[in-house]
NUDRENSE-624975 format. One line per 3 residues: their letters; for each residue x, y, z of C-alpha. Coordinates in pm, whole numbers, plus 50000, padded with zeros to 5 digits. Layout:
N
A	X:Y:Z  ...
***
This chain:
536
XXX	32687:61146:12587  32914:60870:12668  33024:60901:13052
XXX	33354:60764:13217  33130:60547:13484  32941:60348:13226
XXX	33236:60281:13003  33344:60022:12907  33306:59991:12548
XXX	33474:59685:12533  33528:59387:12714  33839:59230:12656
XXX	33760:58890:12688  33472:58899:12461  33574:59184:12215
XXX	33216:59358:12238  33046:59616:12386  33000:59535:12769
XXX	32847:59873:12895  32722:60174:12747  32548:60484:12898
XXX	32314:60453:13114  32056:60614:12932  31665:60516:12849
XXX	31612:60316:12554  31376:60589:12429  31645:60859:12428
XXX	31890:60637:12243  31630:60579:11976  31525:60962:11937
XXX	31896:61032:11899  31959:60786:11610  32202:60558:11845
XXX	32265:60224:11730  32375:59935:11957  32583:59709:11814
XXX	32873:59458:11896  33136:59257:11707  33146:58921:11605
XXX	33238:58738:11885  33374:58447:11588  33596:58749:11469
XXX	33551:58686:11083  33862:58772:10870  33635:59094:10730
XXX	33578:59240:11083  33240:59203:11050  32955:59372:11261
XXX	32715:59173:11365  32351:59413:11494  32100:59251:11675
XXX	31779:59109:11503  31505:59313:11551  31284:59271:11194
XXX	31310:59054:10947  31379:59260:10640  31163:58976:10404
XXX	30927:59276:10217  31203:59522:10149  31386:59206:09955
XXX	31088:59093:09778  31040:59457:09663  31384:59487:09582
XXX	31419:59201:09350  31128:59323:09138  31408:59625:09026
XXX	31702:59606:08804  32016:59569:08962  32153:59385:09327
XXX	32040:59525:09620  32293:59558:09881  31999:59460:10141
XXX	32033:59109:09897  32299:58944:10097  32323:58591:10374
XXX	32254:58756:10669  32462:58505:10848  32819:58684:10684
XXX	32705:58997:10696  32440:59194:10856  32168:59033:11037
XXX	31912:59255:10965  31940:59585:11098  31782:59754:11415
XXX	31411:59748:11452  31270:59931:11194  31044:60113:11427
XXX	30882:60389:11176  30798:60077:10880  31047:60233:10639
XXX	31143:59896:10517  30812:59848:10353  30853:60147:10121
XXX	30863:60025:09741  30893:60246:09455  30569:60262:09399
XXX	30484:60343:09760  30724:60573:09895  30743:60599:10261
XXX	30856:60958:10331  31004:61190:10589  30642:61434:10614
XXX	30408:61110:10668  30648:60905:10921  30917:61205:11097
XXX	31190:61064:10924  31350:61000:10616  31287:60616:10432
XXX	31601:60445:10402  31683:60557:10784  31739:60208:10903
XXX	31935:60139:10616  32159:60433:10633  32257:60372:10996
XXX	32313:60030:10980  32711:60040:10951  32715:59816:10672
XXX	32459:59939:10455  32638:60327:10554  33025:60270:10393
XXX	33018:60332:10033  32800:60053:09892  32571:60112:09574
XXX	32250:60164:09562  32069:60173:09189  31892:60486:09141
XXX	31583:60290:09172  31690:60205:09517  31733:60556:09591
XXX	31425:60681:09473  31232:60407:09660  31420:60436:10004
XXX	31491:60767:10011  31838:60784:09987  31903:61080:09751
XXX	32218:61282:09980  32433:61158:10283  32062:61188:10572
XXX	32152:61357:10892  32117:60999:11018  32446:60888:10927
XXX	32605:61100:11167  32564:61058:11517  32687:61345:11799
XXX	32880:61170:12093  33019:61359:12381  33219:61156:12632
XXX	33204:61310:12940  33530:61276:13176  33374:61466:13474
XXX	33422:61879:13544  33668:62103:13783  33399:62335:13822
XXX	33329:62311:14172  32995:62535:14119  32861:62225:13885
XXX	33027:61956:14133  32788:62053:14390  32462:62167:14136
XXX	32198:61868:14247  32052:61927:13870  32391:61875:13707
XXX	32334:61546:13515  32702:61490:13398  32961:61283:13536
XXX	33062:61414:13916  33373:61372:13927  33712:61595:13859
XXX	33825:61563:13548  34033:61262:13419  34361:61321:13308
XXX	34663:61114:13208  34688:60773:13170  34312:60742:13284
XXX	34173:60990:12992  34400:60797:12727  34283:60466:12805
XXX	33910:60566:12793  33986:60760:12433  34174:60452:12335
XXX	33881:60226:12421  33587:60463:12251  33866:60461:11934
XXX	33875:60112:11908  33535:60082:11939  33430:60257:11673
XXX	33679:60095:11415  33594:59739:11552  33261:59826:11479
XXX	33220:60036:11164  33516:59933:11005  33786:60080:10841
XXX	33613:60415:10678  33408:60564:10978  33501:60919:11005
XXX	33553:61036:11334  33578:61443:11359  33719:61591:11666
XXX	33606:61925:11797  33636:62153:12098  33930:61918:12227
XXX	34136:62127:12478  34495:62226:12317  34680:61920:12547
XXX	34443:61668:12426  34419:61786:12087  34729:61771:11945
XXX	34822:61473:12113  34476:61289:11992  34521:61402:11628
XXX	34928:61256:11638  34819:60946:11792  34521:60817:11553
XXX	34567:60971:11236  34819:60700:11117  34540:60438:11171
XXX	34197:60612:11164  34011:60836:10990  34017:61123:11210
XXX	33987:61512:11167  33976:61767:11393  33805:62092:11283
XXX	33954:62326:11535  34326:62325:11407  34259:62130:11054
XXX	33948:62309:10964  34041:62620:11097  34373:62606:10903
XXX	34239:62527:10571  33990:62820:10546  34253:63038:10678
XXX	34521:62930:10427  34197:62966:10201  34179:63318:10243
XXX	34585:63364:10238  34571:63189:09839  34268:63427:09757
XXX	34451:63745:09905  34750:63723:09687  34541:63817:09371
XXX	34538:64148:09546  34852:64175:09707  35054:63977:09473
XXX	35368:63754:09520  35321:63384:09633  35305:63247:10017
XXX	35662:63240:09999  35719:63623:09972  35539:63738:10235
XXX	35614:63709:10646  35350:63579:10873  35287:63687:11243
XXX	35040:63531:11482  34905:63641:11791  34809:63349:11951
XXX	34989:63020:11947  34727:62728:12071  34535:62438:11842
XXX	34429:62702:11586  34743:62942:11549  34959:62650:11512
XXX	34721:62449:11315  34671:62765:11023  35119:62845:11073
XXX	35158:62493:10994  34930:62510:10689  35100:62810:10581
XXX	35462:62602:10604  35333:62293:10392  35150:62465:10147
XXX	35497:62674:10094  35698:62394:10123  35434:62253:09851
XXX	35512:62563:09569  35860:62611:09659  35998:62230:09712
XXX	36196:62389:10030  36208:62134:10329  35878:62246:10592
XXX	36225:62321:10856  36309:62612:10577  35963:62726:10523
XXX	35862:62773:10890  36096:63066:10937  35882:63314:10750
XXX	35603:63256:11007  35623:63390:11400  35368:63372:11672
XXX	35326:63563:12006  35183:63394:12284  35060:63519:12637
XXX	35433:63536:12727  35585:63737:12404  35733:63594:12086
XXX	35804:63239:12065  36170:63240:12008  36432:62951:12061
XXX	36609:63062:12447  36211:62991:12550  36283:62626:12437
XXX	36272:62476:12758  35945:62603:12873  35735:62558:12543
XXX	35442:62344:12494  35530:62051:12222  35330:62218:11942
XXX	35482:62553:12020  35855:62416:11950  35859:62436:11581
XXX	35814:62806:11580  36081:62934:11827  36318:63064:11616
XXX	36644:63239:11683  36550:63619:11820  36568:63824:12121
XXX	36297:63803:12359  36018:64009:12313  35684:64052:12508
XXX	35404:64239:12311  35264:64240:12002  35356:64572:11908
XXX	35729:64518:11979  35672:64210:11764  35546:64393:11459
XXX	35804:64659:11452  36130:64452:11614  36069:64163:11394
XXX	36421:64205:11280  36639:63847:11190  36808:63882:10914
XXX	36774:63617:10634  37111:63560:10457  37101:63201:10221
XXX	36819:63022:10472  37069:63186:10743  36961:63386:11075
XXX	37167:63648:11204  37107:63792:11499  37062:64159:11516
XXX	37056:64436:11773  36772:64542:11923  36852:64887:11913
XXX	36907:64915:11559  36614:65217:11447  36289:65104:11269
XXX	36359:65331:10996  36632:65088:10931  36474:64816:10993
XXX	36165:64859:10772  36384:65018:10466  36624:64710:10495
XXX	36549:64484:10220  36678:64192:10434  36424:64262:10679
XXX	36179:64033:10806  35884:64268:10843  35498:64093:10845
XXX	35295:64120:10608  34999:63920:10726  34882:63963:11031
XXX	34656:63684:11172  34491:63672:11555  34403:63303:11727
XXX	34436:63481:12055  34056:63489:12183  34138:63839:12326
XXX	33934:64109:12240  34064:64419:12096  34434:64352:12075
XXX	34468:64456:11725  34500:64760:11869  34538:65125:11693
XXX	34910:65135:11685  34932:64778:11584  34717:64804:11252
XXX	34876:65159:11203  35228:65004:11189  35077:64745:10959
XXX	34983:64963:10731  35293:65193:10768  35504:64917:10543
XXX	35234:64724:10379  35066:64893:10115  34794:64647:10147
XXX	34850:64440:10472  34650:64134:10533  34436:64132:10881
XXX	34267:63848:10985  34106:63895:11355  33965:63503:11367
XXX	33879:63490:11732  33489:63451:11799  33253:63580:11952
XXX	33240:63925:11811  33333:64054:12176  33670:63865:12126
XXX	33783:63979:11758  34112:64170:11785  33996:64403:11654
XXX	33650:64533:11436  33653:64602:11096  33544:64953:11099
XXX	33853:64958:11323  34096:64779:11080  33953:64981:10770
XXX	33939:65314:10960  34336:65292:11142  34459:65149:10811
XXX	34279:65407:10552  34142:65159:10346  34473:64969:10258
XXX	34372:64638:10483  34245:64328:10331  34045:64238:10616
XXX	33863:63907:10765  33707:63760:11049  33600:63469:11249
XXX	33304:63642:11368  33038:63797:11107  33107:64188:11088
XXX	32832:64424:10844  32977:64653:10586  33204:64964:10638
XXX	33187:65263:10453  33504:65462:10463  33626:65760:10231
XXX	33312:65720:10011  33356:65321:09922  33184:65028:10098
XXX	33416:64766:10225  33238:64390:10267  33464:64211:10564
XXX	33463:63790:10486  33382:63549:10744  33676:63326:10784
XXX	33409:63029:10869  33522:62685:10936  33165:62570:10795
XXX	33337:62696:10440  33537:62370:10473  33434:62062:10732
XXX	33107:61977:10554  33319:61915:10182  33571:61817:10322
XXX	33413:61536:10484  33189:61473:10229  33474:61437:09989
XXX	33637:61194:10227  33325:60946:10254  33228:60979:09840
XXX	33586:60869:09806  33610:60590:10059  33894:60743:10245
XXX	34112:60535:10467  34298:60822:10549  34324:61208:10610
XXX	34662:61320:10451  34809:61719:10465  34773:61711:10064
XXX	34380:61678:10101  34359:61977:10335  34546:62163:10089
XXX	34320:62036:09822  34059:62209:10030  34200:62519:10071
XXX	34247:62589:09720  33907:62463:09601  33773:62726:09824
XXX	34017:62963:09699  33953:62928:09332  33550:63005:09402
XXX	33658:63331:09458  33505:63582:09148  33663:63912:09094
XXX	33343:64114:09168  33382:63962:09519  33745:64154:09523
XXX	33600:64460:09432  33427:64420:09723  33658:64359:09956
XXX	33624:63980:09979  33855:63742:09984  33597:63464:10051
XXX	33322:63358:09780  32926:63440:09923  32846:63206:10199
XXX	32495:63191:10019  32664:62965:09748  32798:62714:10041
XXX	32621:62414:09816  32811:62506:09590  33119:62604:09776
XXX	33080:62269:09951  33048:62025:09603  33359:62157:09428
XXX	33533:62126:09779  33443:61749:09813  33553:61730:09423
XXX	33861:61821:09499  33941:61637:09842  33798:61290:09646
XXX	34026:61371:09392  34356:61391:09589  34217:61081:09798
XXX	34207:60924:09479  34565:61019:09373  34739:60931:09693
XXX	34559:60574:09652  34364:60580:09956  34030:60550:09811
XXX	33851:60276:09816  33520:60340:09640  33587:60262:09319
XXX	33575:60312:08994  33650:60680:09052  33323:60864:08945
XXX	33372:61080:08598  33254:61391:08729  33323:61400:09112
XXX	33128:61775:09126  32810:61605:08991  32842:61284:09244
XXX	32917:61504:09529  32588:61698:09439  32438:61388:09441
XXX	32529:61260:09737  32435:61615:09948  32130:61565:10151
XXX	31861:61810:10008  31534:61856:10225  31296:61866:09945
XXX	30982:61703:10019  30708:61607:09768  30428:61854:09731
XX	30049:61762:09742  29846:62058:09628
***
């Protein structure tokens, strides 16, 4: 946990790391945190320089015994000094002598992995693997950080056994300088390709965060990237049921905040994508309802910056089920019309020109608003309507899927965010999918590190979505799914990272290269498998 009081993480004059958290040396090294600071001679590479704690002599002298460089091999005084103190002796493991994770707590090759220069892409021969333990991307080369910017809960405020920051939040100009700072930080330090994944950012900060860094870091954030790729996963594997492509069928969201926005946005790009229509054309087959009614343009004013996109030319209306059946611009040569609210449904739903949804997708993270009437009209003029009730927990879903199977009588491809067990309705067993973010983030990251990614670009998230999407086998139809087993996730997870390398490398923003041969078989390799050596 990085706290606002013992920032700051750099010092201007000096270009290193002045403060960090106040927090006992012992706790930084049980979490895996390493210390480091920049070169204060600034070298042309951006160099990180880590302080000496070991002498790394015996690992080199075992190293040049193999075939091949070692990337440990190098003049300590351009590039890394010799890594933090290798506290568990995992530098003295030689391939004869392993030193491994059931003897010492931790995996050999530790030290080496979080050392930021040993941890960016370099080779290691195969022999260096074996002997160091290095077989899959270790838990070690990610480290948790929370930065905590204080609490507006007065209950914690006044808690004497609350141990984070007390202080109201910081906002504004205050919060951007100290996410500026930990940003810069982290480049200065680990360079160029350090992946830095955002989660559980409020809607304000997130969007904002995500616009103002992705041009020049490597940043993700799971919540409306992640979220939106498994969701537009699910949309590709869908249409092998309901036919058509993206582009023929009308989306409606309840629920317009990071996620909503993130998946609608998707959606728009991977339409624009198939269809070569600008993303301004493609984003008016997609609504979304929000705690005040349908985002429509006369709300202009009063929208949220993310919500602006979507407000397109309608009367005002306030619930979801008025939304679903008075969903009623017409759509003349990429030209709204406005129409009468008091033209009949029956007209409305026969009307060929009629915007009526199709899929029907919840971000609200309020329980039970899928309600009867709502799936019902669904299903009214949708032989097989698409519901996708993505808010978690399971006490928040809009709506169950014994309810969506039952009110729809079996016509509803249905999925989740939270895990739902099997319905049996009119004598066949429906499976419900798990619209799961873990489906994507761990390939997608992986693919972004095998590759040497400078850069997370739309196209890669696409990449994603229909890797997942493809894994999809037609026995998983018959059941219902429109997901692949989450049992398979290695799986899932390898031809994911295939993929995502694989665009990296065609937009040119890789920079480990060559480009492997078969990108499924390095990304297996590079997995971390907890498979330990047996003695009896």
């Amino acid at each position: 946990m990085i706290s606002l009081n013992s920032s700051t993480f750099l010092n201007s004059s000096s270009s290193s790391f002045s403060r960090i958290p106040k927090v006992p040396s012992l706790q930084l090294q049980r979490r895996g945190l390493v210390i480091v600071k920049a070169n204060a001679a600034g070298d042309k590479n951006g160099s990180v320089l880590v302080q000496q704690q070991q002498q790394q002599s015996e690992l080199k002298e075992g190293l040049r015994e193999r075939e091949g460089v070692s990337v440990i091999d190098m003049d300590p005084k351009s590039t890394v000094g010799g890594g933090v103190r290798d506290m568990y002796g995992e530098d003295t493991a030689t391939e004869d002598q392993l030193v491994t994770p059931w003897a010492l707590s931790v995996a050999s090759g530790y030290t080496l992995l979080r050392d930021p220069h040993h941890n960016k892409g370099l080779a290691f021969t195969d022999k260096e693997r074996d002997a160091h333990y290095l077989r899959g991307l270790l838990p070690p080369a990610c480290l948790p950080i929370t930065i905590d910017v204080g609490t507006n809960n007065q209950k914690l405020l006044e808690d004497e056994f609350y141990i984070g920051l007390r202080q109201r939040r910081a906002t504004g100009q205050e919060y951007a300088e100290l996410i500026d700072e930990f940003m810069t930080a982290v480049k200065q330090n680990y360079g160029e390709k350090v992946l830095v994944q955002f989660e559980d950012f409020a809607n304000h900060n997130a969007f904002d965060l995500l616009a103002r860094y992705g041009p020049t870091h490597l940043v993700f954030n799971d919540d409306i990237q992640g979220t939106a790729s498994v969701v537009l996963a699910g949309l590709i594997s869908a249409l092998r049921v309901v036919g058509g492509t993206l582009a023929d069928h009308r989306f409606l969201f309840l629920g317009a905040g990071e996620a909503g926005t993130g998946i609608a946005e998707l959606i728009a790009l991977e339409i624009s994508k198939q269809t070569g229509e600008p993303l301004e054309e493609t984003r008016k087959n997609i609504w979304l309802v929000d705690s005040k009614g349908l985002i429509v343009s006369s709300r202009m004013e009063s929208l949220q910056h993310f919500k602006k996109p979507w407000a397109h030319e309608h009367e005002p209306v306030s619930t979801l089920i008025d939304a679903v059946n008075v969903i009623i611009s017409l759509y003349f040569s990429h030209l709204y019309v406005q129409c009468n609210m008091a033209l009949s449904v029956e007209f409305l739903f026969s009307s060929p020109q009629a915007i009526k949804p199709t899929v029907l997708i919840g971000s609200s993270g309020v329980g039970q608003t899928f309600t009867q009437e709502v799936v019902e009209a669904m299903a009214s003029f949708n032989e097989r309507p698409v519901i996708l009730a993505l808010s978690n927990p399971t006490s928040q879903s809009e709506c169950t899927a014994e309810q969506a199977y039952t009110w729809s009588k079996g016509q509803a491809i249905f999925a989740s965010g939270s895990p739902f067990s099997p319905v049996e309705y009119d004598g066949k067993v429906f499976v419900p999918g798990q619209a799961n973010n873990a489906y994507i983030f761990p390939g997608f990251g992986l693919g972004l590190i095998i590759s040497g990614a400078i850069r997370v670009h739309d196209d890669m998230l696409l990449a994603a979505s229909e890797a997942l999407a493809n894994q999809v086998a037609d026995e998983n139809y018959e059941n219902g799914l429109i997901y692949p087993p989450f049992s398979n996730i290695r799986k899932i997870s390898a031809n994911i990272a295939a993929s995502v390398a694989a665009k990296v490398y065609e937009l040119g923003l890789a920079t480990c290269l060559p480009r492997p041969d078969d990108l499924v078989k390095y990304a297996e390799s590079c997995m971390y498998s907890p498979a330990y050596r047996g003695y009896r």
